[in-house]
C-alpha positions, 0 to 999 in steps of 0.5 A: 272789440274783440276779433272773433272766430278768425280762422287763419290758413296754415297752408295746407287747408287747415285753420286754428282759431285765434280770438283777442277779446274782453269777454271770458271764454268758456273750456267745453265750447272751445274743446266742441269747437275744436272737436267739431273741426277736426276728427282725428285728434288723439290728444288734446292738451290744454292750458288756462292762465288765471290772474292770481291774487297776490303779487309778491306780498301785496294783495291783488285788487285788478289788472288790466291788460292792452293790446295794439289791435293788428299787432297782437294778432300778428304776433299770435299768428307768428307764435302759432306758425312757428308752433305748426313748423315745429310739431305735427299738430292737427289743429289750435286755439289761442284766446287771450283777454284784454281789459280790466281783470280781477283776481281768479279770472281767466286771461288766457286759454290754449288748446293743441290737438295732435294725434299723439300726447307728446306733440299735444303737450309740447306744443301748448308749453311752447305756445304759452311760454311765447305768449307769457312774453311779447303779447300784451303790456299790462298794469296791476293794481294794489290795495290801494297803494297804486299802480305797478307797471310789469317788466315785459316787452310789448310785441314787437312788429 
């Protein structure tokens, strides 16, 4: 099961959303979301990753995406305290898919909100280019020639 609307303190009050789950997401009710939460955003920077199509020559059939549920989450948290360390964000949103997905689907979504831009969107580049290596273990699916195993590394704890 997916861990749903968790709100995780930053220490001073303020919260983020954090969600592992199989269920796609929706870019408008997570922006609401966010907004409703925080009222003084100057800028919003967003970043969505999609299961492409192909993987080097070889047509995409699926991908399936695990995670070790306790793990991943402290891993997010971990990813999104040092995110708070290192810029003046107002408020986050880290959603990220697990299970079989298929070519053109979302796997993950990441939303900053700061008062200025260049906060915003450095900030979404760092968060994104951590989850892009720790997070989730993952096996794609060819057409029909098997399965092939990516080349990351599992968080660690």
């Amino acid at each position: 099961d997916g861990i749903r609307d968790q709100p995780r303190s930053r220490g001073l009050g303020d919260v983020y959303k954090r969600q592992v789950q199989e269920e796609d997401f929706s870019l408008t009710d997570e922006i609401k979301f966010l907004k409703n939460r925080c009222t003084n955003i100057g800028a919003l920077s967003t970043f969505i990753g999609m299961v492409r199509n192909k993987r080097e020559d070889e047509k995409l059939v699926s991908m399936t995406l695990e995670h070790y549920p306790g793990m991943t989450e402290k891993m997010l948290d971990k990813i999104n305290n040092e995110a708070l360390k290192r810029w003046n964000l107002l408020d986050t949103t880290i959603i990220h898919r697990y299970g079989k997905l298929l070519p053109g689907e979302q796997i993950v979504l990441v939303i900053t909100a700061s008062k200025h831009r260049k906060e915003a969107i450095e900030s979404c580049h760092f968060i994104i280019d951590w989850l892009n290596w720790d997070i989730f273990s993952s096996s794609l699916v060819g057409s029909g020639i098997g399965v092939y195993e990516i080349g990351h590394a599992l968080a660690s704890t």
